[in-house]
Each structure stands twice: as structure tokens, then as C-alpha cells.
OpenMM code with the backbone's topology and positions (N, CA, C; nanometers):
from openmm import Vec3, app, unit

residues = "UNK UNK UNK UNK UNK UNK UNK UNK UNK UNK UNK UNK UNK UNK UNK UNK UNK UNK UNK UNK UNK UNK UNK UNK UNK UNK UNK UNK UNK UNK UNK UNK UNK UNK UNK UNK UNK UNK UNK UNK UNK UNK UNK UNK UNK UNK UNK UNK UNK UNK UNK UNK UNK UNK UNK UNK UNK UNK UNK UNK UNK UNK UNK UNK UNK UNK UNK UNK UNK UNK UNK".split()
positions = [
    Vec3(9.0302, 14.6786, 14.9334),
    Vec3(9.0444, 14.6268, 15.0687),
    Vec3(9.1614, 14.5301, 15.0784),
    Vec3(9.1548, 14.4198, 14.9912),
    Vec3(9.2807, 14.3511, 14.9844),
    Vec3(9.4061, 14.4062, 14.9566),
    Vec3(9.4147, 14.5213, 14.9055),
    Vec3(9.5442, 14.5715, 14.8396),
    Vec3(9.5558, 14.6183, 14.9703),
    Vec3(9.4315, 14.7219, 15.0598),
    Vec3(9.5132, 14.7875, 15.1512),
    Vec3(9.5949, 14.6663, 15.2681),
    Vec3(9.5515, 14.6078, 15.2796),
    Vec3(9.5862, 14.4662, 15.3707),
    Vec3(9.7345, 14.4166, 15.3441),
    Vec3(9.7094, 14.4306, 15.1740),
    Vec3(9.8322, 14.3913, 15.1541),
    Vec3(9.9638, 14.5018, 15.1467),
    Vec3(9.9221, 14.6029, 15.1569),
    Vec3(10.0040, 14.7361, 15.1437),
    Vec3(10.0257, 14.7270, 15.3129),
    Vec3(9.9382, 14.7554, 15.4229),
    Vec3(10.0172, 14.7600, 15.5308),
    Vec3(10.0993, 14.6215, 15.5657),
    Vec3(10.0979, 14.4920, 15.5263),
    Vec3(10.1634, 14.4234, 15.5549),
    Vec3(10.2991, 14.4369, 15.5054),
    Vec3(10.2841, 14.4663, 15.3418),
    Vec3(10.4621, 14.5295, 15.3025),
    Vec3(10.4918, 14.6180, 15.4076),
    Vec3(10.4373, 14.6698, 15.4670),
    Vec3(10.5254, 14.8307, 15.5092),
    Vec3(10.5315, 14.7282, 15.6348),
    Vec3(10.4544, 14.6640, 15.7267),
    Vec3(10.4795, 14.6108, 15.8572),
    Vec3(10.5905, 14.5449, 15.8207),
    Vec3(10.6558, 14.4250, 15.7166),
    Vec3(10.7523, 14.3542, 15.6485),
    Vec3(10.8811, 14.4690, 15.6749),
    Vec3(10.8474, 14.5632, 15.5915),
    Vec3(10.9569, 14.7006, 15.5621),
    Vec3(11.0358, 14.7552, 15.7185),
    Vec3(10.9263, 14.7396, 15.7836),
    Vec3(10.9809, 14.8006, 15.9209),
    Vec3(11.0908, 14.6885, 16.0114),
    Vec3(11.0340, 14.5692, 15.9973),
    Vec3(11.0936, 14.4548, 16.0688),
    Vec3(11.2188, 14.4240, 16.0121),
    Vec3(11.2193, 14.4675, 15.8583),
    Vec3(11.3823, 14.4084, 15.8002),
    Vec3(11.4834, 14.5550, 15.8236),
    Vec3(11.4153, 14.6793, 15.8800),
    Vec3(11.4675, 14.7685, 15.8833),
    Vec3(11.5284, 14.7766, 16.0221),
    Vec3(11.4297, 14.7179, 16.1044),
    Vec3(11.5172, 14.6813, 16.2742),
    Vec3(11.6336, 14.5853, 16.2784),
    Vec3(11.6043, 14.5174, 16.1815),
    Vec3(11.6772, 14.4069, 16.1684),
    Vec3(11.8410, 14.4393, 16.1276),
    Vec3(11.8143, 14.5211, 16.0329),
    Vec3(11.9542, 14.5629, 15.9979),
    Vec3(12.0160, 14.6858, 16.1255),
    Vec3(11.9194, 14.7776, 16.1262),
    Vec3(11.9690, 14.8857, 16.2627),
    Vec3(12.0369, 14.7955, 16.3744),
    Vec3(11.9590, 14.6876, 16.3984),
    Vec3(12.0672, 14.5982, 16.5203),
    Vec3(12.2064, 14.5381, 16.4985),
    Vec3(12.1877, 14.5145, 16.3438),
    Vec3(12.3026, 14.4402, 16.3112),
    Vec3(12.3932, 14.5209, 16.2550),
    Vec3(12.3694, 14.6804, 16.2518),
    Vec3(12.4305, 14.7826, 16.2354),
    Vec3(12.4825, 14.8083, 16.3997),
    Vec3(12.4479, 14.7905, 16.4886),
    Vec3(12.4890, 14.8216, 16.6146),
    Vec3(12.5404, 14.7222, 16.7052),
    Vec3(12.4838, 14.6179, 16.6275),
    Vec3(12.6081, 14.4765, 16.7021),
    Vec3(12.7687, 14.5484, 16.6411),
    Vec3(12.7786, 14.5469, 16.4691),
    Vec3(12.9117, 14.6001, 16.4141),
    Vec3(12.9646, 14.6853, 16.4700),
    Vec3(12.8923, 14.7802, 16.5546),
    Vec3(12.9595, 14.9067, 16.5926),
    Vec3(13.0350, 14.8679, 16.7252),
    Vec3(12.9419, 14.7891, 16.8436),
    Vec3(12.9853, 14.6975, 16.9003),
    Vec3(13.1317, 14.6737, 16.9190),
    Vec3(13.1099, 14.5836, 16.8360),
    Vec3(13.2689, 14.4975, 16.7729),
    Vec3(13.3669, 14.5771, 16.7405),
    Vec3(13.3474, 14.7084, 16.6645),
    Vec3(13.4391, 14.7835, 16.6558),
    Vec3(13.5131, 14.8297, 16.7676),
    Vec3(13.4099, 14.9062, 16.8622),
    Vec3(13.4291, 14.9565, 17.0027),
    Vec3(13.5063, 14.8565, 17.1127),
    Vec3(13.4647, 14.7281, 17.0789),
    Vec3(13.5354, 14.5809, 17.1660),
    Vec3(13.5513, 14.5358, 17.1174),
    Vec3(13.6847, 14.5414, 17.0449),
    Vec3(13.7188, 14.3994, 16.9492),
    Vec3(13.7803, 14.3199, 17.0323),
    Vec3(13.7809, 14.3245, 17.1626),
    Vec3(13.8707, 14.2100, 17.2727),
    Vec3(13.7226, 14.1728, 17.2904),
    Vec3(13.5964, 14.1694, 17.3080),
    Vec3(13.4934, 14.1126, 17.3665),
    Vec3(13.4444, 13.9961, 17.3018),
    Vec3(13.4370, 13.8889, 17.3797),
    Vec3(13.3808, 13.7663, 17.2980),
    Vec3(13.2325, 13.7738, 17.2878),
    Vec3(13.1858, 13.6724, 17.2077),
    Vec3(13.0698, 13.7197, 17.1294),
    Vec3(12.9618, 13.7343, 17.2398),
    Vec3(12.9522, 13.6743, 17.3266),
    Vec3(12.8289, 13.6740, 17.4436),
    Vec3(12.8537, 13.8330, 17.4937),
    Vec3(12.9463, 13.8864, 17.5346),
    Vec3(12.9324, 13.9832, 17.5380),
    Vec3(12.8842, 14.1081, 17.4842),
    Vec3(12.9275, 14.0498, 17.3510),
    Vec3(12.8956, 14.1815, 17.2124),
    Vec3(12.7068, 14.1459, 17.2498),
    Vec3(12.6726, 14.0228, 17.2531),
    Vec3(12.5068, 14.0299, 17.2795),
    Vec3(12.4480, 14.0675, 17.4396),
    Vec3(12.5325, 14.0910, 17.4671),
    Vec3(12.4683, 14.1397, 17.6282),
    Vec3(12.4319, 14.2896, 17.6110),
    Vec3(12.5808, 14.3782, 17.5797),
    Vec3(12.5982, 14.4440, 17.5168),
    Vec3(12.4738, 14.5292, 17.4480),
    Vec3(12.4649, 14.4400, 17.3732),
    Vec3(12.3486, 14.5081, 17.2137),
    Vec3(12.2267, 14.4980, 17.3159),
    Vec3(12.1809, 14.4032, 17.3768),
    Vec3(12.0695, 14.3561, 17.4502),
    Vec3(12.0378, 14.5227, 17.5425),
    Vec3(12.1481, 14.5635, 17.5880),
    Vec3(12.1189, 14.6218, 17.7101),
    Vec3(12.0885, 14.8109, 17.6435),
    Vec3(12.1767, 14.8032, 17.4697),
    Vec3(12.1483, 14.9217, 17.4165),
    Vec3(11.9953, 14.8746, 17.3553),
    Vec3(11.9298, 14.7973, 17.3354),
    Vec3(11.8071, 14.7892, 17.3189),
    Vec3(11.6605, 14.7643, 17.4433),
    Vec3(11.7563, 14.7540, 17.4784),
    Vec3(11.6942, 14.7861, 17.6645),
    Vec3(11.6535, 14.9809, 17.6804),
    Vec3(11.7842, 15.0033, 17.6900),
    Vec3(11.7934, 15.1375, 17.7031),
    Vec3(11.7521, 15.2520, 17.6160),
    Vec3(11.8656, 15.2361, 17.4882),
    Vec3(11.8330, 15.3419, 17.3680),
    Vec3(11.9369, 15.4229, 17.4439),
    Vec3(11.9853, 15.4984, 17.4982),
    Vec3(12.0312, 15.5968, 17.5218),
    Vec3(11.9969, 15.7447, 17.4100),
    Vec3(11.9027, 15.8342, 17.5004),
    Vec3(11.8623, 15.9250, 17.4063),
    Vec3(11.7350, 15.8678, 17.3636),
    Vec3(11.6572, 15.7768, 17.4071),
    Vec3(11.5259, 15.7835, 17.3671),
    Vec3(11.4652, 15.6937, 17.4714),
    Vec3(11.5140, 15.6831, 17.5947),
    Vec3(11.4739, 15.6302, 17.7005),
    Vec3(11.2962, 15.5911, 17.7447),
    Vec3(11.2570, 15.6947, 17.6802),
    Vec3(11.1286, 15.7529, 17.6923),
    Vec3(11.0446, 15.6696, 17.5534),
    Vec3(11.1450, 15.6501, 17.4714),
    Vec3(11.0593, 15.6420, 17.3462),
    Vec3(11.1354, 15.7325, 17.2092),
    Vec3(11.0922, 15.7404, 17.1227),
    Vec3(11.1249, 15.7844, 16.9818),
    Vec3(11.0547, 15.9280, 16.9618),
    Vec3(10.9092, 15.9002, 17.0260),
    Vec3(10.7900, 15.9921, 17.0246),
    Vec3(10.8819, 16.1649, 17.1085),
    Vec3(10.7596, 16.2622, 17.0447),
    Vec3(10.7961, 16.3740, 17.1077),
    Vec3(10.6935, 16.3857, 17.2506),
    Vec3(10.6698, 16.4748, 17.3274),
    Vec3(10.6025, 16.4822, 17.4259),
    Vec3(10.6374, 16.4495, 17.5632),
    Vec3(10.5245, 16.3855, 17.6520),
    Vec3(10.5795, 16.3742, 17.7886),
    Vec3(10.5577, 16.2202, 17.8103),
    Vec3(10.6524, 16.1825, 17.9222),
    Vec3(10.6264, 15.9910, 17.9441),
    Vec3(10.4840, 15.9919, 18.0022),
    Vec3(10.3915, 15.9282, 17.9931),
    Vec3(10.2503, 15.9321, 18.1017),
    Vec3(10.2540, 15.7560, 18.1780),
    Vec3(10.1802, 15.7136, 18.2289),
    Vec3(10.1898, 15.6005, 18.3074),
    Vec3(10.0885, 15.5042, 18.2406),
    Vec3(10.1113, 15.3962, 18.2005),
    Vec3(10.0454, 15.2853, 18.1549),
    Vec3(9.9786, 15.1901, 18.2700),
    Vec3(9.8763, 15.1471, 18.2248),
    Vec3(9.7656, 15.2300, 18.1289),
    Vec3(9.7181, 15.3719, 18.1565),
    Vec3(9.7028, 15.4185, 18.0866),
    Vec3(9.6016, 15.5591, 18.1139),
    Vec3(9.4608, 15.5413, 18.1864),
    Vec3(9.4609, 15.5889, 18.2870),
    Vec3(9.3620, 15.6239, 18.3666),
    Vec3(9.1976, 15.6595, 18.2852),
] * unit.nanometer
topology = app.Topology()
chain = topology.addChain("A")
for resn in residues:
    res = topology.addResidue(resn, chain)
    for name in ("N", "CA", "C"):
        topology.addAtom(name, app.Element.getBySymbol(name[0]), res)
């Protein structure tokens, strides 16, 4: 029981340092794309591709959008 506790917490850990870098992989890309943009921008920027996603608007998931909460 404790191990499993402690096994999903690594993997919950695993996921958070893995967003962590994907953003800071997409701030860089950012910067590449605007290297005239000062930094508030580059975070508006990132803010608004994590807003959006482009290409997963919906989500990551396969299927259809439904309305929250479910009925």
C-alpha cells in the first residue's frame, strides 16, 4: 500500500517536471520565432499557447468534446 502511494506520487512528480520542461521547451521556441520580443511578451505569448494548444483545443484525449458537468 505504501509503495503503491509512493509509486503514484513518483509518476505524479514525473509528469509535473515533464510539463515543466515542455513549457520551457516552448518558451525557447518562442524566442527563436521573436527574438525582437521582450520578455513579457515571450510570456503572454507561451500563456496564450497554453490557453489554446493549437491542435488539441479539445484536449489530448480521442473522442467527442461533451459539456461539463455531465448531465
Amino acid at each position: 500500500m505504501v509503495e503503491d502511494r509512493e509509486l503514484l506520487a513518483e509518476r505524479l512528480r514525473t509528469t509535473f517536471r515533464l510539463h515543466e520542461e515542455g513549457v520551457e521547451l516552448m518558451r525557447q521556441n518562442l524566442r527563436r520565432r521573436h527574438p525582437e520580443a521582450a520578455d513579457e511578451d515571450i510570456e503572454r505569448l507561451l500563456a496564450e499557447w497554453l490557453s489554446e494548444r493549437p491542435g488539441a483545443e479539445f484536449g489530448d484525449a480521442q473522442g467527442r468534446p461533451v459539456s461539463w458537468p455531465r448531465g
